[in-house]
HTML snippet that shows the backbone in 3Dmol.js (N, CA, C, O; Angstrom):
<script src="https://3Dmol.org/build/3Dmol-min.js"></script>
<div id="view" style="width:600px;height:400px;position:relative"></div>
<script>
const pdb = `
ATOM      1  N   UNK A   1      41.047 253.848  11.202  1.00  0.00           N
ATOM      2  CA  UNK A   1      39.855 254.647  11.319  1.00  0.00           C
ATOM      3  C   UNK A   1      40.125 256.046  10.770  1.00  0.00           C
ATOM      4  O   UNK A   1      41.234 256.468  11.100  1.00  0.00           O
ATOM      5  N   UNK A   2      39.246 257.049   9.857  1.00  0.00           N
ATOM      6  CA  UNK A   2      39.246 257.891   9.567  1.00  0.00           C
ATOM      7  C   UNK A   2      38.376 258.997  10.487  1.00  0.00           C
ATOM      8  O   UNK A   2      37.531 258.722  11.339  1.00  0.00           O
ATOM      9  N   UNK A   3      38.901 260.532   9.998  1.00  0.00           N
ATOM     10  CA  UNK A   3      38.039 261.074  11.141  1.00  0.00           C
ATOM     11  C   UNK A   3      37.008 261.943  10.266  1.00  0.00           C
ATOM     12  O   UNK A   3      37.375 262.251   9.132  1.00  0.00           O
ATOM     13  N   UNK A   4      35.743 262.360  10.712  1.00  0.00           N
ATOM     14  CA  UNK A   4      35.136 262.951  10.202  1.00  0.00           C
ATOM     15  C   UNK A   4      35.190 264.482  10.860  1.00  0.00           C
ATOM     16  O   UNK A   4      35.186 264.686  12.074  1.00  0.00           O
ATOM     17  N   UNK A   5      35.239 265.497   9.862  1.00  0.00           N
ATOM     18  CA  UNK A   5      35.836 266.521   9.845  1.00  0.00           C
ATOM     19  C   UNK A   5      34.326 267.604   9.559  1.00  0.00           C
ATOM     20  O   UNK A   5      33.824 267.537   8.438  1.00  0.00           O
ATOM     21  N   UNK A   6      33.674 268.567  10.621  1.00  0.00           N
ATOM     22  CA  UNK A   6      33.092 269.456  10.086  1.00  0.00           C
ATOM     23  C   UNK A   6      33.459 270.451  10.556  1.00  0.00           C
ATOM     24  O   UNK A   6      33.719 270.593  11.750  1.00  0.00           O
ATOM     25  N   UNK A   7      33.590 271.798   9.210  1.00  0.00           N
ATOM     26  CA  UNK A   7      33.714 273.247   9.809  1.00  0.00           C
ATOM     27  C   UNK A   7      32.641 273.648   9.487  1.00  0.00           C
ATOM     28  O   UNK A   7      31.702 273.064   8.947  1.00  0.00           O
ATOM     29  N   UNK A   8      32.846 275.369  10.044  1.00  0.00           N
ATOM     30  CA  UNK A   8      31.494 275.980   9.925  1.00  0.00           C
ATOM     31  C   UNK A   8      32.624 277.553   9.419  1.00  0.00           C
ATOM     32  O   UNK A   8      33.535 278.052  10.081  1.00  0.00           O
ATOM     33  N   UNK A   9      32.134 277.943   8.143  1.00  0.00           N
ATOM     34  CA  UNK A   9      32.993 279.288   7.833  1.00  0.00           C
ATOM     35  C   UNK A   9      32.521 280.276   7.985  1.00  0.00           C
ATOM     36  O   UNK A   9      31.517 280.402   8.685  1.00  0.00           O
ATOM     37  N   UNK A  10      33.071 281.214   7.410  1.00  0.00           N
ATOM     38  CA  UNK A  10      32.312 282.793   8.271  1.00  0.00           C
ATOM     39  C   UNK A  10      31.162 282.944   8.088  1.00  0.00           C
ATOM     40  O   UNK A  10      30.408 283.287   8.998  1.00  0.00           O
ATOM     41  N   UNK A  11      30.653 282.661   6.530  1.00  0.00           N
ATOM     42  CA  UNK A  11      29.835 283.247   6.599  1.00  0.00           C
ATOM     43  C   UNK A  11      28.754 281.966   7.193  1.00  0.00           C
ATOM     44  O   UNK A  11      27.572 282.186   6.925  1.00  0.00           O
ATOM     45  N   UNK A  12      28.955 281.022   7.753  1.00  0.00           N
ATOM     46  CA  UNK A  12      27.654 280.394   9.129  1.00  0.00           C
ATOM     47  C   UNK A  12      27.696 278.417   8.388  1.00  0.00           C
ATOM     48  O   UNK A  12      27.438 277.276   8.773  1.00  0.00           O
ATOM     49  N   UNK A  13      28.153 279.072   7.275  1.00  0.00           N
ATOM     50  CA  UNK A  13      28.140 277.458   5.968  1.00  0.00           C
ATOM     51  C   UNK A  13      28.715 276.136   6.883  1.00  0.00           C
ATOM     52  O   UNK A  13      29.704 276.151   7.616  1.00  0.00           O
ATOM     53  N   UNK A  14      27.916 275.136   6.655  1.00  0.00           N
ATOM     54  CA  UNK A  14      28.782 273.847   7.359  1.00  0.00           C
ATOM     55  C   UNK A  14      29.353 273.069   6.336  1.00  0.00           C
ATOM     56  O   UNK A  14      28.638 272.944   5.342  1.00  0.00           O
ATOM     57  N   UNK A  15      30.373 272.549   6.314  1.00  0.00           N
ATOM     58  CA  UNK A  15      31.258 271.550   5.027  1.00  0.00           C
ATOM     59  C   UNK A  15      31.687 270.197   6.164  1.00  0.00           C
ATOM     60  O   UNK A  15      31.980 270.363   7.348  1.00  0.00           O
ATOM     61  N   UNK A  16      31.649 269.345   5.700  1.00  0.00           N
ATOM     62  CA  UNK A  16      32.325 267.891   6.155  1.00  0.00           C
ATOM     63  C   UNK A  16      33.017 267.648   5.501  1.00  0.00           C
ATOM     64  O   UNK A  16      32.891 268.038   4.340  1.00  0.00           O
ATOM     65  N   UNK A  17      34.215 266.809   5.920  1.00  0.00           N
ATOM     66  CA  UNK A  17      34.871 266.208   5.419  1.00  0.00           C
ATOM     67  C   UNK A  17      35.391 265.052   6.005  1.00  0.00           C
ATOM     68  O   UNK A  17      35.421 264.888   7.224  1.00  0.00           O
ATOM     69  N   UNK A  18      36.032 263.790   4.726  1.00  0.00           N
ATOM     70  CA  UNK A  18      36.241 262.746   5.725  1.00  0.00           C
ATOM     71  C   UNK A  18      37.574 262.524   5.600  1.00  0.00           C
ATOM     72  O   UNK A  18      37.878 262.331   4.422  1.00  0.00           O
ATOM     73  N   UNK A  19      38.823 262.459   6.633  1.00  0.00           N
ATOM     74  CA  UNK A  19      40.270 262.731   6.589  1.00  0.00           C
ATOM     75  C   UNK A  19      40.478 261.356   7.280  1.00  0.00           C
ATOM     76  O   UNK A  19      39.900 260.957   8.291  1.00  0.00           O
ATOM     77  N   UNK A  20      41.455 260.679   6.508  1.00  0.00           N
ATOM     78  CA  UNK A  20      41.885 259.666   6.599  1.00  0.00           C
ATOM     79  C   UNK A  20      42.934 259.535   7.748  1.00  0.00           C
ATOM     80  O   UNK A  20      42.869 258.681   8.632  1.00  0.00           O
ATOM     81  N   UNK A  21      44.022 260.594   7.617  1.00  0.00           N
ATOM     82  CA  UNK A  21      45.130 260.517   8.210  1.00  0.00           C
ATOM     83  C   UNK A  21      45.557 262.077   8.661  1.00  0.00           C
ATOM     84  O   UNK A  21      46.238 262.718   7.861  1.00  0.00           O
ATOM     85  N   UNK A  22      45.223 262.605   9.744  1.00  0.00           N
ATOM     86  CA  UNK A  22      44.375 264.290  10.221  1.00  0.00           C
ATOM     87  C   UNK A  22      45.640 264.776  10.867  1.00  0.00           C
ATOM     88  O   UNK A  22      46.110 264.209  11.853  1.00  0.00           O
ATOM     89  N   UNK A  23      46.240 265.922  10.257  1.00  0.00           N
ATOM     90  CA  UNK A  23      47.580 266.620  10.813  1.00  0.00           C
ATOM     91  C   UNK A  23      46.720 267.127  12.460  1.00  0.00           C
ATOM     92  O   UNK A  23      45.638 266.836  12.970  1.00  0.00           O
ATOM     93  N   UNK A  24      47.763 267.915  12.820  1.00  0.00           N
ATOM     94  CA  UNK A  24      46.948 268.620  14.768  1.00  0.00           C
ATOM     95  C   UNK A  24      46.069 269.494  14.514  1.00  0.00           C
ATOM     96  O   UNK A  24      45.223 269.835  15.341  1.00  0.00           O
ATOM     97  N   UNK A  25      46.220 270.308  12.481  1.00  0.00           N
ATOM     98  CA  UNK A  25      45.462 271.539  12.560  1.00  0.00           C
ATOM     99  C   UNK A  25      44.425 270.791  11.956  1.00  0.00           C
ATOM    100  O   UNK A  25      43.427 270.812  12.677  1.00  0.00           O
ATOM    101  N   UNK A  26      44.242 270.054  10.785  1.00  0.00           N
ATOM    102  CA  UNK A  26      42.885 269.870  10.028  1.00  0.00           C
ATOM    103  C   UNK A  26      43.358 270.695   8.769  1.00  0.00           C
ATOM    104  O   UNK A  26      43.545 270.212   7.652  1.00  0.00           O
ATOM    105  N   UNK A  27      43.549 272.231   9.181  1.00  0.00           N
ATOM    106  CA  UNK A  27      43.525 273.009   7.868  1.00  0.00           C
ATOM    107  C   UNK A  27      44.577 272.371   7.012  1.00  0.00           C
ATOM    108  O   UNK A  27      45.711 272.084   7.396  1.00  0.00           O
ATOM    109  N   UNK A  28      43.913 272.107   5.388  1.00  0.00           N
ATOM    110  CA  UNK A  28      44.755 271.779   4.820  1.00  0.00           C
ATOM    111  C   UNK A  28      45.237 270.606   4.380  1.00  0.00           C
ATOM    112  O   UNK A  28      46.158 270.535   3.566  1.00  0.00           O
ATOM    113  N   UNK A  29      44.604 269.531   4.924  1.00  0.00           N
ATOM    114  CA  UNK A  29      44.728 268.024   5.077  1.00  0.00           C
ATOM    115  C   UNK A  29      43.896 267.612   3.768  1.00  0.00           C
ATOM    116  O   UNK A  29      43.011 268.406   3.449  1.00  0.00           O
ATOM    117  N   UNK A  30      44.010 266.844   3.230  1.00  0.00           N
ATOM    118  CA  UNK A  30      43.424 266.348   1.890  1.00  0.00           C
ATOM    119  C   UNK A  30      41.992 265.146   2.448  1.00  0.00           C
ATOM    120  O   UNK A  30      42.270 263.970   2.683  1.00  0.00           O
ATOM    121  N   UNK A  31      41.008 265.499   2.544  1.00  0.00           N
ATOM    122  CA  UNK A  31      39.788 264.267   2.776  1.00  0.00           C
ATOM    123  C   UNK A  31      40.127 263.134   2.034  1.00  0.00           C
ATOM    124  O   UNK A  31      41.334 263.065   1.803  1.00  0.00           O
ATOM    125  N   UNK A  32      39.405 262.168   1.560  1.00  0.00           N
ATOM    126  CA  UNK A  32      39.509 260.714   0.896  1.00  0.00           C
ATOM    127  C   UNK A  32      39.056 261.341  -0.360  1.00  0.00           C
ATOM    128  O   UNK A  32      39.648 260.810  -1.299  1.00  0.00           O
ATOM    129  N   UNK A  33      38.434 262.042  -0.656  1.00  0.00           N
ATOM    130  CA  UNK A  33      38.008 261.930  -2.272  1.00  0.00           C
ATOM    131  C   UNK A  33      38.612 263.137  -2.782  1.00  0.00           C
ATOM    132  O   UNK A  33      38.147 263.610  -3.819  1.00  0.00           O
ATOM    133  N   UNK A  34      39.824 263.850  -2.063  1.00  0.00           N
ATOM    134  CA  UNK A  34      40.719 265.013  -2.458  1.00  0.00           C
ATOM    135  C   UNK A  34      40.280 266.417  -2.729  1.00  0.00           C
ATOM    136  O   UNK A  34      40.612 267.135  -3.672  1.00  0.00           O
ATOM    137  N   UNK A  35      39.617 266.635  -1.911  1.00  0.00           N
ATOM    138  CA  UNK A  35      39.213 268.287  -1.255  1.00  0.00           C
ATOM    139  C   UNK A  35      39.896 268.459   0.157  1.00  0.00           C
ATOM    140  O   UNK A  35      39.877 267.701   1.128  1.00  0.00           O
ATOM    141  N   UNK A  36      40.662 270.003  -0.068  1.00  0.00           N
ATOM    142  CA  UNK A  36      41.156 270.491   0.780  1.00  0.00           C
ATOM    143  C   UNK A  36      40.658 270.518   1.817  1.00  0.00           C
ATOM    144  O   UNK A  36      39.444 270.362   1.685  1.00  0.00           O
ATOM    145  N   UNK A  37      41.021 270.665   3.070  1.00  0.00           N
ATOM    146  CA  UNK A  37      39.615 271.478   4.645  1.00  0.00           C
ATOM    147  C   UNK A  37      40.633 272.744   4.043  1.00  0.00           C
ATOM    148  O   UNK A  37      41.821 272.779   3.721  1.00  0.00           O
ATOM    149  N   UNK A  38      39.451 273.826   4.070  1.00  0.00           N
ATOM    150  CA  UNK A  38      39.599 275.120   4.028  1.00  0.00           C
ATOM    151  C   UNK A  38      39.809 275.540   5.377  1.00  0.00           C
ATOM    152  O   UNK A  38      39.806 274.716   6.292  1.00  0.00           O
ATOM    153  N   UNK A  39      40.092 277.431   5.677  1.00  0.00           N
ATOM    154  CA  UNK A  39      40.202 277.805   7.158  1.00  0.00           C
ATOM    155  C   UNK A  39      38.918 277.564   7.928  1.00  0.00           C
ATOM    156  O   UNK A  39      37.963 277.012   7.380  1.00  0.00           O
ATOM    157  N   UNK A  40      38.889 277.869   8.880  1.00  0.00           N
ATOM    158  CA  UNK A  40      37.159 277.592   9.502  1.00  0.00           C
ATOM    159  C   UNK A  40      37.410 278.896  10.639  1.00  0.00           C
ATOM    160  O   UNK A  40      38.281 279.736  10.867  1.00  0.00           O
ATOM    161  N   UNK A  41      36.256 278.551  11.109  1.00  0.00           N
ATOM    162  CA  UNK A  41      35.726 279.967  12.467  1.00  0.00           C
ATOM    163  C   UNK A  41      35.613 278.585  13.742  1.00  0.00           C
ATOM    164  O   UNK A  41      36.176 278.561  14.837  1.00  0.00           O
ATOM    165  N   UNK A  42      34.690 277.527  13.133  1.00  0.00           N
ATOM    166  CA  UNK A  42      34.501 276.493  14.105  1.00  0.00           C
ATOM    167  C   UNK A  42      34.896 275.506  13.640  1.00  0.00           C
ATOM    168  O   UNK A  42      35.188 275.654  12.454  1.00  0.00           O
ATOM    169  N   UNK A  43      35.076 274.393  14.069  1.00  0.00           N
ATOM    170  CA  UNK A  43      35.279 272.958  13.780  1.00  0.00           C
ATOM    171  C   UNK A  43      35.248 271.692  14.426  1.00  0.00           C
ATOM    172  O   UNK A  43      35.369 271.893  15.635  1.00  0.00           O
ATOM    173  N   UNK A  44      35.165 270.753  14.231  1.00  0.00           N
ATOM    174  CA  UNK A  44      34.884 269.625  15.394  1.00  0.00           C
ATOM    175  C   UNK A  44      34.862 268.034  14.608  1.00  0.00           C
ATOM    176  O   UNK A  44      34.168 267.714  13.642  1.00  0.00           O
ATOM    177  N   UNK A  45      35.679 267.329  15.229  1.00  0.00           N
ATOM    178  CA  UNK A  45      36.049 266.176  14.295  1.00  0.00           C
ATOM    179  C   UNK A  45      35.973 265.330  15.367  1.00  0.00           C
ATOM    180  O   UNK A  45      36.413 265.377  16.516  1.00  0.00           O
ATOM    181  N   UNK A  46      35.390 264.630  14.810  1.00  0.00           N
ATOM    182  CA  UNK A  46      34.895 262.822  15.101  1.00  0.00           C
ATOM    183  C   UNK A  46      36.060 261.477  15.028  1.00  0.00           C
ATOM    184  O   UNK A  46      36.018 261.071  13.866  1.00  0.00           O
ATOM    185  N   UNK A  47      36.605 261.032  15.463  1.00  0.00           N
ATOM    186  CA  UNK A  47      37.185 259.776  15.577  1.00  0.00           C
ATOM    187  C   UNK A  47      36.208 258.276  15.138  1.00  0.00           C
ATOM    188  O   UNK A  47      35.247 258.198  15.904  1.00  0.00           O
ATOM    189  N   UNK A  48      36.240 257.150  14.144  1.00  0.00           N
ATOM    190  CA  UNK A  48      35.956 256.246  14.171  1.00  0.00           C
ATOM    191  C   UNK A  48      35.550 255.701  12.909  1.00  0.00           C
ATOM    192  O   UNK A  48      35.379 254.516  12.620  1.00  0.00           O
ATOM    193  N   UNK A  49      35.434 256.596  12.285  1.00  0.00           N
ATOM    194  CA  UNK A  49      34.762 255.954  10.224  1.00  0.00           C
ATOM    195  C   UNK A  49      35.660 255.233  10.183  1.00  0.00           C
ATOM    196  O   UNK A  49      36.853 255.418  10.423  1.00  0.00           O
ATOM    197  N   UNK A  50      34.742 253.792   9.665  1.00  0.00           N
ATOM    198  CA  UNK A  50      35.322 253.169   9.587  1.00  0.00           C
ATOM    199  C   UNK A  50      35.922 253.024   8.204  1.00  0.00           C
ATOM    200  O   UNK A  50      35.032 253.001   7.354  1.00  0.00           O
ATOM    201  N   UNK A  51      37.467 252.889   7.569  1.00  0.00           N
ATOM    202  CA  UNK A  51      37.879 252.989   6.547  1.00  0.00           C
ATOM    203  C   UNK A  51      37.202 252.670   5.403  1.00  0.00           C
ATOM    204  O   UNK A  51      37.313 253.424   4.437  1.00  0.00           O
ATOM    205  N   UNK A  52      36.603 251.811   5.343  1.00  0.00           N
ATOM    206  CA  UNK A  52      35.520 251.018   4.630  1.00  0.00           C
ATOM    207  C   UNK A  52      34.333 251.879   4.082  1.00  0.00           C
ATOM    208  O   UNK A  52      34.005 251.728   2.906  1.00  0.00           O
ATOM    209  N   UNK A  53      33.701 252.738   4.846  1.00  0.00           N
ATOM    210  CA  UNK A  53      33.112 253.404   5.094  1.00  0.00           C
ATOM    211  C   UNK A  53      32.961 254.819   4.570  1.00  0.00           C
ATOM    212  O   UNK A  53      31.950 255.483   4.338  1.00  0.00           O
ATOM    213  N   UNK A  54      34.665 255.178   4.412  1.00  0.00           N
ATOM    214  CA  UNK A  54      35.016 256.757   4.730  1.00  0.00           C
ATOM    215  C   UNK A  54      34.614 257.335   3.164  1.00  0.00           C
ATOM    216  O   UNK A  54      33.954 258.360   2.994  1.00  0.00           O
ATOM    217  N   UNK A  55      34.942 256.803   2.478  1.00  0.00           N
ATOM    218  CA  UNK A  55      34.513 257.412   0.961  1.00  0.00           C
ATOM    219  C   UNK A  55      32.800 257.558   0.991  1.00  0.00           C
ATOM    220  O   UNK A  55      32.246 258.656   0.935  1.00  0.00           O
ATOM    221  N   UNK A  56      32.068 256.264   1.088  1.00  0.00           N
ATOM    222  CA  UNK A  56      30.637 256.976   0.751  1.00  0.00           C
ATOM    223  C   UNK A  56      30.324 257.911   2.012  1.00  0.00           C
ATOM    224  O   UNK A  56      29.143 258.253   1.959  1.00  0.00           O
ATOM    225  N   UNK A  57      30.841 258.328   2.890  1.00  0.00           N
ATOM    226  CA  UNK A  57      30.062 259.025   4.018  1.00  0.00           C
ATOM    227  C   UNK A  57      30.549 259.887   3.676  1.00  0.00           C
ATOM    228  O   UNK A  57      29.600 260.669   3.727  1.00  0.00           O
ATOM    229  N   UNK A  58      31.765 260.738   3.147  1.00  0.00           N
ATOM    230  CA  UNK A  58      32.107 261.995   2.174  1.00  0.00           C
ATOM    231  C   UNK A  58      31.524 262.138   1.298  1.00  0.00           C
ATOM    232  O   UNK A  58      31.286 263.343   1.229  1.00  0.00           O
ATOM    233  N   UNK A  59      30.920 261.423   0.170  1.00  0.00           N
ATOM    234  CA  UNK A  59      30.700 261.853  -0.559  1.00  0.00           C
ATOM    235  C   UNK A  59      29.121 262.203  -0.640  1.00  0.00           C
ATOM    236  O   UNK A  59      28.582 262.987  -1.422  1.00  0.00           O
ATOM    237  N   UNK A  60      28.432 261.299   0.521  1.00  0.00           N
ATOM    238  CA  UNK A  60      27.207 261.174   0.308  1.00  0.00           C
ATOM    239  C   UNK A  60      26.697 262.951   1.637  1.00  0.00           C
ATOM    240  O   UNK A  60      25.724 263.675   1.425  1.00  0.00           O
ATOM    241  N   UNK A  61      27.456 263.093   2.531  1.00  0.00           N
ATOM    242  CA  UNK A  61      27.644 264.251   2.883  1.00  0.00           C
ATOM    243  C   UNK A  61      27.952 265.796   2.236  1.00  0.00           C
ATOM    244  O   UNK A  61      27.864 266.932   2.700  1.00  0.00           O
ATOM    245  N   UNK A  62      28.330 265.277   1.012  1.00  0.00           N
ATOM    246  CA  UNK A  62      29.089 266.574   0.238  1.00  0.00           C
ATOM    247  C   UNK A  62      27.786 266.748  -0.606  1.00  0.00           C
ATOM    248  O   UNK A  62      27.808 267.818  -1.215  1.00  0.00           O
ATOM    249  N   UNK A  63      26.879 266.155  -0.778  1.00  0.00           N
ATOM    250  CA  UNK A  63      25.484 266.002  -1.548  1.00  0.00           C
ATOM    251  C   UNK A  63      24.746 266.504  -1.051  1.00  0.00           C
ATOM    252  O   UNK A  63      23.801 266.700  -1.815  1.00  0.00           O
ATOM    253  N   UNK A  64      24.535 266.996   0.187  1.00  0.00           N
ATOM    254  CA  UNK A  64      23.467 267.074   1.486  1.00  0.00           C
ATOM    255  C   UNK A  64      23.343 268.968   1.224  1.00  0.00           C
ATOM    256  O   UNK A  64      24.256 269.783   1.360  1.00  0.00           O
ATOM    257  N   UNK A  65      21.932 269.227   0.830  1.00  0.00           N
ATOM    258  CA  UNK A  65      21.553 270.667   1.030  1.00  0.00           C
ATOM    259  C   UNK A  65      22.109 271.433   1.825  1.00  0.00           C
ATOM    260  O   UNK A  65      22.321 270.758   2.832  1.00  0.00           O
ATOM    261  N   UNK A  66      22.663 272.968   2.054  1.00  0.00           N
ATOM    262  CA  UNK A  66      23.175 273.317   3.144  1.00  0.00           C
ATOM    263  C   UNK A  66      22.296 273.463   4.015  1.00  0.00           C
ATOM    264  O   UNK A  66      22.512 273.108   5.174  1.00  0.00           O
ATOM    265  N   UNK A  67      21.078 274.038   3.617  1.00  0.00           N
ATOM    266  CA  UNK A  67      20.359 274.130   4.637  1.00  0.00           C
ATOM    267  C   UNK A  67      20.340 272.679   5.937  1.00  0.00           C
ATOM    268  O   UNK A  67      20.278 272.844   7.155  1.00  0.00           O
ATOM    269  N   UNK A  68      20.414 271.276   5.180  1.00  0.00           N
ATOM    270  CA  UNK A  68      20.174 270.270   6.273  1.00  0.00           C
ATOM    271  C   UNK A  68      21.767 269.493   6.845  1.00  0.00           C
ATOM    272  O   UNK A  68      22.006 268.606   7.664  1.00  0.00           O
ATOM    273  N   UNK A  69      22.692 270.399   5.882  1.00  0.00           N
ATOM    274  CA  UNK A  69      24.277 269.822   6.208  1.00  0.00           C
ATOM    275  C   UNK A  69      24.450 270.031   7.524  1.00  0.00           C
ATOM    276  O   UNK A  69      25.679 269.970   7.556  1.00  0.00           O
ATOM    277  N   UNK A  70      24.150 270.215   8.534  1.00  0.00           N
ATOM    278  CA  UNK A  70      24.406 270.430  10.272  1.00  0.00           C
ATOM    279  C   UNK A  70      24.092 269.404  10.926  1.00  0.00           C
ATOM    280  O   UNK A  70      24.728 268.704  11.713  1.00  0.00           O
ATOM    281  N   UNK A  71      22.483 269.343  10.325  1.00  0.00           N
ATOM    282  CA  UNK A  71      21.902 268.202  11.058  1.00  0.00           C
ATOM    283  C   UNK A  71      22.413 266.636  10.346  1.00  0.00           C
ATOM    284  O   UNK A  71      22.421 265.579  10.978  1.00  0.00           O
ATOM    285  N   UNK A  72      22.802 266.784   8.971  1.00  0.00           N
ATOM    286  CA  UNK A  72      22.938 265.407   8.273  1.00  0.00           C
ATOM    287  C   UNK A  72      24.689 265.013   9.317  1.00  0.00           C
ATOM    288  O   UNK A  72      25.034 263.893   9.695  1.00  0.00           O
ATOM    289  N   UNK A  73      25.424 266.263   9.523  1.00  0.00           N
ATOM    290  CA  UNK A  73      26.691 266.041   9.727  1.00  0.00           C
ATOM    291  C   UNK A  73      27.055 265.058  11.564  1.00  0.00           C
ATOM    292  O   UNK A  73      27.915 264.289  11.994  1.00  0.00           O
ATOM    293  N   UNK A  74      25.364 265.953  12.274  1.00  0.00           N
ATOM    294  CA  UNK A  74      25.507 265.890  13.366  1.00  0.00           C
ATOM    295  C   UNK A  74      25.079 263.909  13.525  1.00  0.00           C
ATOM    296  O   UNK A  74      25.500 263.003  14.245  1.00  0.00           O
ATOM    297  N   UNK A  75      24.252 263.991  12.632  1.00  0.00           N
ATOM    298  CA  UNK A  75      23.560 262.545  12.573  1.00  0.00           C
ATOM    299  C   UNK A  75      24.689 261.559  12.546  1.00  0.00           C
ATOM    300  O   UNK A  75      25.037 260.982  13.576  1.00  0.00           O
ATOM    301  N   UNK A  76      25.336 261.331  11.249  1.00  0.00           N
ATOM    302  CA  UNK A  76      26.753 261.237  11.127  1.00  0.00           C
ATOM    303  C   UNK A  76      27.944 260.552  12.332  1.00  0.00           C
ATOM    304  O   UNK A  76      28.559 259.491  12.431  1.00  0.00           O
ATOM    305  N   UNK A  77      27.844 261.820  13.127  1.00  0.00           N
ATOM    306  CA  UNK A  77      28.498 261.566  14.196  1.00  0.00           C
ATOM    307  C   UNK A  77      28.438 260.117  15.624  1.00  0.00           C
ATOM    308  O   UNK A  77      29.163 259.389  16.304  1.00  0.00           O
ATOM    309  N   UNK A  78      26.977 260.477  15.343  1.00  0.00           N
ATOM    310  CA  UNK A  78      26.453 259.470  15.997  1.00  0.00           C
ATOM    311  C   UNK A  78      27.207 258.038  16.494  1.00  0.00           C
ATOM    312  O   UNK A  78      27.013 256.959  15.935  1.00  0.00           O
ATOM    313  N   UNK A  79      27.856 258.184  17.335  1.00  0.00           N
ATOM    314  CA  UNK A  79      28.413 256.603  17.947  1.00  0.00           C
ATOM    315  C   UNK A  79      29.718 256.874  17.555  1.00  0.00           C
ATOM    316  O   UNK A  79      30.363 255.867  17.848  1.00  0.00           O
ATOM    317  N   UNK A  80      30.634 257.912  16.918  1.00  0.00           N
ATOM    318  CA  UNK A  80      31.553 258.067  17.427  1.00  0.00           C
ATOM    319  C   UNK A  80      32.337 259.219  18.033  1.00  0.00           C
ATOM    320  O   UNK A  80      31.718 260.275  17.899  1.00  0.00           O
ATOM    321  N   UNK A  81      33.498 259.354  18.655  1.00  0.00           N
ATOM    322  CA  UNK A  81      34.277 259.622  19.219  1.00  0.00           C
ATOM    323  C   UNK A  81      34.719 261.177  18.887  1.00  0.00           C
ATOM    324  O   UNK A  81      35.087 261.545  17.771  1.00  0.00           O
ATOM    325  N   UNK A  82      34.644 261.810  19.756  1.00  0.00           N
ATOM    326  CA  UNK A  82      35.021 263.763  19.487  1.00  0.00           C
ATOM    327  C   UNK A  82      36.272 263.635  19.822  1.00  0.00           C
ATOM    328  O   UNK A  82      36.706 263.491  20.965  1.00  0.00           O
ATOM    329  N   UNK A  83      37.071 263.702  18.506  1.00  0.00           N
ATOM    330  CA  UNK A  83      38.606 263.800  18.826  1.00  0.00           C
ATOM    331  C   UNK A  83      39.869 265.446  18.949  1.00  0.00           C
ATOM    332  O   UNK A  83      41.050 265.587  19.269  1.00  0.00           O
ATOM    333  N   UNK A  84      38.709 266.420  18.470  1.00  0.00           N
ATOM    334  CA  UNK A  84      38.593 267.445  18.015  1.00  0.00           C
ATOM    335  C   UNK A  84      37.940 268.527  18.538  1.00  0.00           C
ATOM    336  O   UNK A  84      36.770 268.233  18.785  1.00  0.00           O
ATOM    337  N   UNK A  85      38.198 269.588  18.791  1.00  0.00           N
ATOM    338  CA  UNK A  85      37.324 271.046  18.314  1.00  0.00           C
ATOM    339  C   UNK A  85      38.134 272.405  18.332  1.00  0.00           C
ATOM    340  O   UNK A  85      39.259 272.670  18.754  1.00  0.00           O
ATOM    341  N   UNK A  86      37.326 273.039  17.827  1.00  0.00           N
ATOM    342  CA  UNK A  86      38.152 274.767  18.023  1.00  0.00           C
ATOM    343  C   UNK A  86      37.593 275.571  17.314  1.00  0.00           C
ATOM    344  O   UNK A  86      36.630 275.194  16.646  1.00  0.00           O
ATOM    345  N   UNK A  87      38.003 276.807  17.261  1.00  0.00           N
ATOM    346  CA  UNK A  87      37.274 277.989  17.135  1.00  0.00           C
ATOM    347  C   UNK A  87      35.974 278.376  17.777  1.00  0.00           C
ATOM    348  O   UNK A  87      35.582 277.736  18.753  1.00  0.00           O
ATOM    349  N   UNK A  88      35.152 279.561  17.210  1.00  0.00           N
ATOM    350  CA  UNK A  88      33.997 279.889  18.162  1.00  0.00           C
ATOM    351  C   UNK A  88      33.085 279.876  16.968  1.00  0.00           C
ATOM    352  O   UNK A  88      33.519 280.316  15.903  1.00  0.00           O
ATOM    353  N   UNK A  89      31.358 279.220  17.084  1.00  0.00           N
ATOM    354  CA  UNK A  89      30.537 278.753  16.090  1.00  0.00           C
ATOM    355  C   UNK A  89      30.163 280.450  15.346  1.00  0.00           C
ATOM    356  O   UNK A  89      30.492 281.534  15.828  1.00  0.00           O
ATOM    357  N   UNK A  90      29.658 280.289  14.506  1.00  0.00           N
ATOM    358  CA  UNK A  90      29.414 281.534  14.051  1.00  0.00           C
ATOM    359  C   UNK A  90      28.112 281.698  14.356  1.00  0.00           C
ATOM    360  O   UNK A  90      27.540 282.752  14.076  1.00  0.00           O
TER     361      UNK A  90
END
`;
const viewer = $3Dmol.createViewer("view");
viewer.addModel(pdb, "pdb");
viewer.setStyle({}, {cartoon: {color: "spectrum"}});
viewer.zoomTo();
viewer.render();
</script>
């Protein structure tokens, strides 16, 4: 299972990502389609994509307007597992 990875950076921006194999920090870990996770302010990662899965839900996430990337990310989440969080939301 891969985990799904969203931060939120200073300036308020949400990014997802989908990390296959997730060090303790996140920062820095390479997603499935090879973008870094940058630093974050907030963050919060999901347990359960299923491997199968993990490429189109990155990529089809990395497509998503910012304006609706929160809600597309939160949708996302849906049915699985908060393995993750930290920092304070902006």
């Amino acid at each position: 299972m891969a985990h799904l990875v969203a931060i939120q950076t200073s300036t308020g921006e949400w990014q997802a990502f989908v990390v296959a194999h997730p060090s303790n920090r996140f920062v820095g870990d390479i997603d499935v389609i090879g973008r870094e996770v940058p630093s974050f302010c907030h963050m919060r990662a999901w347990d359960g994509v299923p491997k199968a899965e993990a490429e189109r839900l990155a990529r089809s996430l990395k497509g998503v307007p910012k304006a609706a990337r929160h809600a597309a990310i939160l949708k996302a989440s849906e049915g699985l597992r908060l393995s993750a969080s930290a920092g304070t939301p902006v």
